[in-house]
C-alpha positions as CSV (number, residue, x, y, z in Angstrom):
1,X,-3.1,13.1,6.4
2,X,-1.9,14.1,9.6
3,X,1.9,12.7,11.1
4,X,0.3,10.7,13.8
5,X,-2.3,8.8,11.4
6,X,0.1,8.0,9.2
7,X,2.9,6.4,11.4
8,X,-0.2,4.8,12.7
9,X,-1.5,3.2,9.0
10,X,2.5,2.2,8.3
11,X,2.5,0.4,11.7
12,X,-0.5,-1.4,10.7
13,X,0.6,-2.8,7.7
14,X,4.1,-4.1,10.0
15,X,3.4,-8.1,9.8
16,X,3.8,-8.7,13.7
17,X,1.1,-5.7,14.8
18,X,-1.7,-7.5,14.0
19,X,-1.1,-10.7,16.0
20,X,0.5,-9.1,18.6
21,X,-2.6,-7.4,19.1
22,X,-4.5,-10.3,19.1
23,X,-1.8,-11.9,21.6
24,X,-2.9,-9.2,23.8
25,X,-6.4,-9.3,23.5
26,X,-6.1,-13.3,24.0
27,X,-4.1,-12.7,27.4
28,X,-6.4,-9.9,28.6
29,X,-10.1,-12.4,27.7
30,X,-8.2,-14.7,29.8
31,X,-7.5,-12.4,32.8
32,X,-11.0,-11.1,32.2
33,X,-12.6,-14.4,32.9
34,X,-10.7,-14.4,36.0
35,X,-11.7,-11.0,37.3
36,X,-15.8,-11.6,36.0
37,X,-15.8,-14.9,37.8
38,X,-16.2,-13.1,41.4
39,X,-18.8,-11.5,40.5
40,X,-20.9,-14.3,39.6
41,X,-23.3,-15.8,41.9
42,X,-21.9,-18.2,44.4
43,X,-24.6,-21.4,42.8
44,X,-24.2,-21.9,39.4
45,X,-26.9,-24.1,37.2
46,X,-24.3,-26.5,36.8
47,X,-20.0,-27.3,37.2
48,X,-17.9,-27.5,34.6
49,X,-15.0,-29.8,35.6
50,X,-11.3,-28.4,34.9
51,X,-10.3,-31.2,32.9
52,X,-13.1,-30.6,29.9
53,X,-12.0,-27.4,30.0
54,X,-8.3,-28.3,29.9
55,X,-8.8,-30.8,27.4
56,X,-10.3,-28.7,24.8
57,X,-7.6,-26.1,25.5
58,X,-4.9,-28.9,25.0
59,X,-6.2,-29.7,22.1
60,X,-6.1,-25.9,20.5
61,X,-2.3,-25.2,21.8
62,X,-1.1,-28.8,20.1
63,X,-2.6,-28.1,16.8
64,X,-2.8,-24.5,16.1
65,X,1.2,-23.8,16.9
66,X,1.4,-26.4,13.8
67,X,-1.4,-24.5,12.0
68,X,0.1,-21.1,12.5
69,X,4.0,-22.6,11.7
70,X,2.2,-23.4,8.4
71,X,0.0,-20.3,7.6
72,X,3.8,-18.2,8.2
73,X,5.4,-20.9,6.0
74,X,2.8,-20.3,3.3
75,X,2.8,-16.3,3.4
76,X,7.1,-16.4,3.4
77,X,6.4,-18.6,0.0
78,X,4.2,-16.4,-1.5
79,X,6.3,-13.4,-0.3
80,X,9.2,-15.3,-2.9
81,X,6.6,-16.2,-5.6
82,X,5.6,-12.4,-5.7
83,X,8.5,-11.5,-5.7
84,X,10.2,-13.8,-8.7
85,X,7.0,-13.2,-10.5
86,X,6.1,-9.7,-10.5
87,X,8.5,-7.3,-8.6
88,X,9.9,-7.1,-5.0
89,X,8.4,-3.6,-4.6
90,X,4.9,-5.5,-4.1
91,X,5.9,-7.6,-1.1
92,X,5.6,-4.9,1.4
93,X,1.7,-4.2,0.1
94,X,1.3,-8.4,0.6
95,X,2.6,-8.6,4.0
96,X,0.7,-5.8,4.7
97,X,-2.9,-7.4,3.6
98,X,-5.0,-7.4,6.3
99,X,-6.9,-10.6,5.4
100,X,-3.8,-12.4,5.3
101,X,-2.6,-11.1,8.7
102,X,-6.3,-11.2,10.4
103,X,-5.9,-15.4,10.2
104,X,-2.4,-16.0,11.0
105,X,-3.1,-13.5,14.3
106,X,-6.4,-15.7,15.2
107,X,-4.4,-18.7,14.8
108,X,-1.5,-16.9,16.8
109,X,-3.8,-15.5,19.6
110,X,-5.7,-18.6,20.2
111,X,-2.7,-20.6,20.4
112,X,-1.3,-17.9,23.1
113,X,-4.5,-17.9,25.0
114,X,-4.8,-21.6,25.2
115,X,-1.7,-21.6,26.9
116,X,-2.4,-18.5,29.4
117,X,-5.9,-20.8,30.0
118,X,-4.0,-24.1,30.7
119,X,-1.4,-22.2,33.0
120,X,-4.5,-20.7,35.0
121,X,-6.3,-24.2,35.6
122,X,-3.6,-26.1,36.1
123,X,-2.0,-23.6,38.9
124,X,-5.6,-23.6,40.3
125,X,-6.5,-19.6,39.6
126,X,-9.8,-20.5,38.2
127,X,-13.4,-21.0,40.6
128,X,-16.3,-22.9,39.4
129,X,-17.4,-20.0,38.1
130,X,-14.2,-18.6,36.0
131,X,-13.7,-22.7,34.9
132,X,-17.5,-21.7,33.2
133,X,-16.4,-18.5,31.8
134,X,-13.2,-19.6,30.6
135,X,-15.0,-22.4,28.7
136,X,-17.6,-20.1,27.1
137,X,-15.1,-17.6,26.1
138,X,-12.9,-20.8,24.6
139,X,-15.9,-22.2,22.7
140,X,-16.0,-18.7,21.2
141,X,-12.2,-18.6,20.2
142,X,-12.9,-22.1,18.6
143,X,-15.8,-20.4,16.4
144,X,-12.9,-17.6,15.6
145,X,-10.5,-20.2,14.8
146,X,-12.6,-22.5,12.4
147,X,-14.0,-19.5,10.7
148,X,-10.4,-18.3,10.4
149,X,-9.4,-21.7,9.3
150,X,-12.1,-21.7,6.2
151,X,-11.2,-18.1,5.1
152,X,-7.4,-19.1,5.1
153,X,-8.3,-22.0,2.7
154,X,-9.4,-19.1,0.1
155,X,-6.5,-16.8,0.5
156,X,-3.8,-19.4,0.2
157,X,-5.7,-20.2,-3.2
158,X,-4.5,-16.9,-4.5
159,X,-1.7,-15.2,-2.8
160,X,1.3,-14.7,-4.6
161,X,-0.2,-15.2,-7.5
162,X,0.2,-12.7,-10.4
163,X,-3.1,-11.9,-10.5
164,X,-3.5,-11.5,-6.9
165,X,-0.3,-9.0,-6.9
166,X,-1.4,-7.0,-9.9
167,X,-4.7,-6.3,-8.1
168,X,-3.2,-5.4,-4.4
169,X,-1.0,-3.0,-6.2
170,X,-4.0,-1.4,-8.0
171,X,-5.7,-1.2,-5.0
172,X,-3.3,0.6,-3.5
173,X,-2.6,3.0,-5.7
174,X,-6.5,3.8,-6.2
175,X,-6.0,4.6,-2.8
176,X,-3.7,6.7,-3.1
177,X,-5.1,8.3,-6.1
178,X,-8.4,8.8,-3.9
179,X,-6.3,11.3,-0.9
180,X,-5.1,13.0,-3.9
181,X,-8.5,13.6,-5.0
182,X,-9.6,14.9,-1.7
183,X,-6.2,16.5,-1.2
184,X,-5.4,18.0,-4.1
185,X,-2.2,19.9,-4.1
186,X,-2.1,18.8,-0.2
187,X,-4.5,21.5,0.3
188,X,-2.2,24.4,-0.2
189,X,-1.7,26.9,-2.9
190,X,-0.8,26.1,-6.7
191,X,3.0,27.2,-7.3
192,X,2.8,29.3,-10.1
193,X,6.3,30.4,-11.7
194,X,9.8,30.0,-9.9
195,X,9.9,29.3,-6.3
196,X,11.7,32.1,-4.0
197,X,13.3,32.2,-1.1
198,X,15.9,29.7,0.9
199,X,16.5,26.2,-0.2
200,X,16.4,23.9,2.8
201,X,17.5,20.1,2.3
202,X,17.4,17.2,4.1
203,X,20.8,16.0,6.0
204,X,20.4,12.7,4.3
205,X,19.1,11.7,1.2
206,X,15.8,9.8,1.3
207,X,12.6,9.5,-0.6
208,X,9.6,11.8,0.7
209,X,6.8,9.0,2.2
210,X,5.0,11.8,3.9
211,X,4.3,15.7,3.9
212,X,2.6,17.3,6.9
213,X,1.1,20.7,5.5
214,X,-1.0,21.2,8.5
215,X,2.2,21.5,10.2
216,X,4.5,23.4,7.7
217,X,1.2,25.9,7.7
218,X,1.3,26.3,11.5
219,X,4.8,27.3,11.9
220,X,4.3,29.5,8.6
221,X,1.9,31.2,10.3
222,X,3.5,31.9,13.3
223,X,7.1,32.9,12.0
224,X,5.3,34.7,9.3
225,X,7.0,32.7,6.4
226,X,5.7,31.2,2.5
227,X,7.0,27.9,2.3
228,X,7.2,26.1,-1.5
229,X,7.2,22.4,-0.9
230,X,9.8,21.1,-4.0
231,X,9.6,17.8,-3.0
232,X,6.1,16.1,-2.8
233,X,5.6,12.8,-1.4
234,X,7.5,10.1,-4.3
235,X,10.4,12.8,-4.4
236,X,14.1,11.9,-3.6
237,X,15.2,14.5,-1.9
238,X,19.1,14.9,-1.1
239,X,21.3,17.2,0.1
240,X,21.8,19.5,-3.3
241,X,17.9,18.5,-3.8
242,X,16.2,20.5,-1.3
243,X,12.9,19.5,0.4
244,X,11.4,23.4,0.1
245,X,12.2,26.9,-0.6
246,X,11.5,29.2,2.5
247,X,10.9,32.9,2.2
248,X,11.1,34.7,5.7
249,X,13.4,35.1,8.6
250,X,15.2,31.6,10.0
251,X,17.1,30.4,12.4
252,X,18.9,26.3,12.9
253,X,15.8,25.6,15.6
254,X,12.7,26.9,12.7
255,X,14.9,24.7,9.9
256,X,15.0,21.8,11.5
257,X,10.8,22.4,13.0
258,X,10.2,22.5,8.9
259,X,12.2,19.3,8.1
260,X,10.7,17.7,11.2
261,X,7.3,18.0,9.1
262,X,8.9,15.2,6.1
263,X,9.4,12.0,6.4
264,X,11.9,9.9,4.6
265,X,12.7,6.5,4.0
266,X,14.9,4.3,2.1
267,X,12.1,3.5,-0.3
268,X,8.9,5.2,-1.6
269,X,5.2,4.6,-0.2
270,X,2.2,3.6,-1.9
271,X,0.0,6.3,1.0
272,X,0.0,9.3,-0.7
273,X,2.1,8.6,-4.0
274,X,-0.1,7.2,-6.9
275,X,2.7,7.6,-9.3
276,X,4.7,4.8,-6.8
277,X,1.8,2.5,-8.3
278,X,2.4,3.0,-11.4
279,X,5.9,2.5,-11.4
280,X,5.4,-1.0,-9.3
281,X,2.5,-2.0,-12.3
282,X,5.1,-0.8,-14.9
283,X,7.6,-3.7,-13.4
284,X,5.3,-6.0,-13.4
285,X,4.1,-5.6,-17.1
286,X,8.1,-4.7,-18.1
287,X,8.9,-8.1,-15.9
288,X,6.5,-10.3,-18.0
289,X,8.4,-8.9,-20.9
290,X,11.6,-10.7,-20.4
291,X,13.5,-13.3,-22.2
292,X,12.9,-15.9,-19.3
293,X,9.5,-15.1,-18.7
294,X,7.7,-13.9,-22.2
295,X,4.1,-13.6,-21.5
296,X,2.6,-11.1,-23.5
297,X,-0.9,-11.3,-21.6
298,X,0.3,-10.2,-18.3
299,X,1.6,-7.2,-19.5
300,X,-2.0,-6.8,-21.3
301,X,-3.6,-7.1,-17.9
302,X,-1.4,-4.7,-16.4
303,X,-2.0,-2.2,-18.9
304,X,-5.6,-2.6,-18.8
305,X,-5.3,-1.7,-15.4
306,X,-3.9,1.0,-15.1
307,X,-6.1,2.4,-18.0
308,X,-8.6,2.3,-15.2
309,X,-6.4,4.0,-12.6
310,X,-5.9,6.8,-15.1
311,X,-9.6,7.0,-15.8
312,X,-9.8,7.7,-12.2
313,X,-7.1,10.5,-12.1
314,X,-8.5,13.3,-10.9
315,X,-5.2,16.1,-9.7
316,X,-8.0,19.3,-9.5
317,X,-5.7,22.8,-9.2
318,X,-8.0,24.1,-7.1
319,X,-6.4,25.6,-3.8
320,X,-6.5,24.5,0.1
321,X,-6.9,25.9,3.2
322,X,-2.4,25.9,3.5
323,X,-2.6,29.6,1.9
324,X,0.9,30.0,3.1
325,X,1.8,26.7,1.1
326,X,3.0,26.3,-1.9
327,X,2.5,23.0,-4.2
328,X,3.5,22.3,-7.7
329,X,1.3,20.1,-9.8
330,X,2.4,17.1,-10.9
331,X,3.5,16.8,-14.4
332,X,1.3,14.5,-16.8
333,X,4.4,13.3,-18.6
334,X,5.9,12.0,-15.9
335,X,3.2,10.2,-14.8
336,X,2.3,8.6,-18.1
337,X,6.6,7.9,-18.5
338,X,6.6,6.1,-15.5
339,X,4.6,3.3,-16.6
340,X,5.0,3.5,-20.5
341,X,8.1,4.4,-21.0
342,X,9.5,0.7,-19.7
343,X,6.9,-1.7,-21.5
344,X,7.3,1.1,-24.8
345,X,11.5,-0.1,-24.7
346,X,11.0,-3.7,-24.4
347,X,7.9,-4.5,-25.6
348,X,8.3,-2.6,-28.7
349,X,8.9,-5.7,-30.9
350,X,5.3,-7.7,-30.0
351,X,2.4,-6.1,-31.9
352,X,-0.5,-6.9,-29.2
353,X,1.5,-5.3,-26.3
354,X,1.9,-2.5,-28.5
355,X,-1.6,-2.2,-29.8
356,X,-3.3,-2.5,-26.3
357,X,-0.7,0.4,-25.4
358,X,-2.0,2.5,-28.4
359,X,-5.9,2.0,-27.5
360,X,-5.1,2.6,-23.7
361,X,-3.4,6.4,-24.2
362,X,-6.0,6.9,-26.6
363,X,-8.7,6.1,-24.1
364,X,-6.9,8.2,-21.5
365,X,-7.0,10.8,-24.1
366,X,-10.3,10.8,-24.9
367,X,-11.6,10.8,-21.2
368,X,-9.3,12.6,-19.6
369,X,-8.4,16.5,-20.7
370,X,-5.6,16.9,-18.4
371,X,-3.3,14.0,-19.9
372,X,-4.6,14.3,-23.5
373,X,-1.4,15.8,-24.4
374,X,1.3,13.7,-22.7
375,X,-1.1,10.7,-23.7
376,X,-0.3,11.7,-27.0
377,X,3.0,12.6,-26.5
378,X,3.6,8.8,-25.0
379,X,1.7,7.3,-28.2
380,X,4.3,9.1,-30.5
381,X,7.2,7.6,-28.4
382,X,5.4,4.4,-28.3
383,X,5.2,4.7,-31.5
384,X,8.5,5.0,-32.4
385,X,10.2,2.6,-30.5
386,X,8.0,0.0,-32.1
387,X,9.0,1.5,-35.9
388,X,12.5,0.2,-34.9
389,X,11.5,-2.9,-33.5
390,X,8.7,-4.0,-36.0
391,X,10.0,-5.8,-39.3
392,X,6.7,-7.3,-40.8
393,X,5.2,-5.1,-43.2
394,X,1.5,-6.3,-41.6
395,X,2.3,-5.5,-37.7
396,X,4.0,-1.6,-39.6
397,X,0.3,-1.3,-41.2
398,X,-1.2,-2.2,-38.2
399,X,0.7,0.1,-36.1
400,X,0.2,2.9,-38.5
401,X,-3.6,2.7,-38.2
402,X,-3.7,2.1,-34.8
403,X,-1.6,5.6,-34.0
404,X,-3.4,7.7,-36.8
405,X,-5.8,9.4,-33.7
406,X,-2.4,10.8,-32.5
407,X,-1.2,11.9,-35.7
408,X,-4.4,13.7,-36.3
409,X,-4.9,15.6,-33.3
410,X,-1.3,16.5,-32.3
């Protein structure tokens, strides 16, 4: 993914980009109608009459700035609910929903071009003919707005529920897991032993949201230079953890070209960083955990997600075009730790939670090759956590059976 397209999919997920653009769009119909209406011929088949215009424009502004006060109302409580519920690292993937913002910028825009409309007719802007085009184009915006209306109705059903949360943050991180599959190794060359050459960091700590190899390659290529990326997009990257290891001839301008081709933020990105997802799915299932909350069967759902997810896992060695790139692989451990690990420490006492953890690494095992060891690595750990936790001689025989396909093949 290039720099441009992804400042362009992380300004598209901002909650005001979506109806401001449909702000614009409403202003610029309006201005249209105006500009179409001199070219219309001078006798029309009949007149429409500003005020049945006006009216129905009236009618849209006074009840769609309530509608759209409400739609923001009922996102800002579902932004809480997900929140309290699940994990704060899932609101940003909620306000970004595309549904949720498509209806309250229909509901934002219309109310905008309704006033823009009753502006034009009442200053007297508007022929015979733009009064006709101004009405067809606002019987079209009422369509958009009633359609909008009925498709709000469903979503307000189910955001900010815990079900709806669970499965935006699995969608995102299957989306990220697919540009890794099509990007392995962010098409450059598998690191293979210890990375040479000078460490360059960034000047302020920050977590890696995005890694242009196109550009490290270019600039590799013309300064005749092998750069070994350390810190892939999830990484925190600070000042004594550098961002890459560059071996060639540099200068302060080529140092800060390379640095130029990270970006860093104060938090992580779900773009290209699946293991992000699994962290976020870990809170969730570690959240429903807790004393105050105790329910056992989210956590289930959760891990029966990402059982999915890591059925889809799919990190291929196999090298890019970046020859003068170098990648390391991520480590299965780590990626099975970051959502294990946290349900394994405090879910270690309740038998199902446990179980379903068992029969998910050992699916994850069976299917996948690549994380059959750390799968049963994790299940060992899981494992014994629980031994500790467990006083009930049944849930101890249970466990024991349930982890004997660990035992066996470790």
């Amino acid at each position: 993914m290039s720099y441009l397209r992804f400042k362009l999919r992380q300004l598209m997920q901002r909650m005001w980009f979506l109806p401001a653009a449909f702000s614009a769009v409403a202003v610029l119909t309006v201005i249209i109608a105006y500009v179409l209406a001199r070219f219309a011929p001078e006798e029309l088949p009949f007149v429409m009459p500003t005020n049945a215009v006006q009216s129905i424009l009236q009618i849209l502004a006074s009840s769609l700035l309530t509608v759209a006060v409400f739609a923001l109302s009922t996102v800002v409580g579902a932004f809480s609910a997900a929140s309290n519920s699940t994990t704060p690292r899932a609101v940003p993937l909620i306000a970004g929903d595309l549904r949720a913002q498509t209806s309250i910028s229909v509901f934002i825009g219309a109310f905008l071009f309704s006033i823009v409309g009753i502006i034009g007719l009442s200053a007297g802007l508007y022929s015979e003919a733009g009064r006709l085009f101004l009405f067809i184009v606002t019987l079209g915006v009422l369509i958009l707005v009633v359609a909008a209306l009925i498709r709000w109705i469903g979503q307000i059903s189910a955001i900010g529920r815990v079900s709806h949360t669970i499965g935006v943050v699995e969608g995102a991180t299957r989306d990220a897991l697919k540009v890794m599959r099509e990007h392995p190794l962010l098409d450059c060359r598998r690191l293979d032993g210890e990375p040479e050459g000078e460490p360059i960091a960034p000047e302020r700590p920050g977590y890696v949201q995005h890694c242009d190899a196109g550009a490290l390659q270019d600039l590799a290529k013309e300064h005749d230079l092998i750069v070994t990326v350390l810190s892939r997009p999830g990484a925190y990257a600070t000042p004594v953890r550098p961002l890459m290891m560059v071996k060639g001839v540099l200068d302060d301008e080529l140092r800060d070209a390379l640095k130029d081709c990270f970006v860093l933020g104060d938090q992580r990105a779900y773009d290209s960083d699946p293991r992000y997802g699994f962290i976020v799915l870990g809170e969730i299932a570690d959240k429903a955990m807790s004393a105050s909350i105790n329910d056992p069967g989210t956590a289930i759902v959760v891990i029966d997600t990402v059982t999915r997810l890591l059925l889809d896992w799919d990190d291929e060695h196999r090298e890019g075009e970046h020859d003068r790139i170098l990648v390391a692989p991520l480590v299965p451990r780590d990626v099975l730790d970051d959502f294990y690990r946290p349900l394994a420490r405090d879910g270690a006492h309740v038998i199902e939670v446990v179980s379903r953890m068992l029969k998910s690494l050992e699916t994850v095992a069976a299917c996948k090759p690549i994380l059959a060891d750390a799968a049963r690595e994790t299940a060992g750990n899981v494992v014994s956590r629980a031994m500790k936790a467990m006083d009930d001689e049944r849930d101890v025989a249970d466990l024991q059976t349930l982890s004997a396909w660990a035992t066996k093949r470790s």
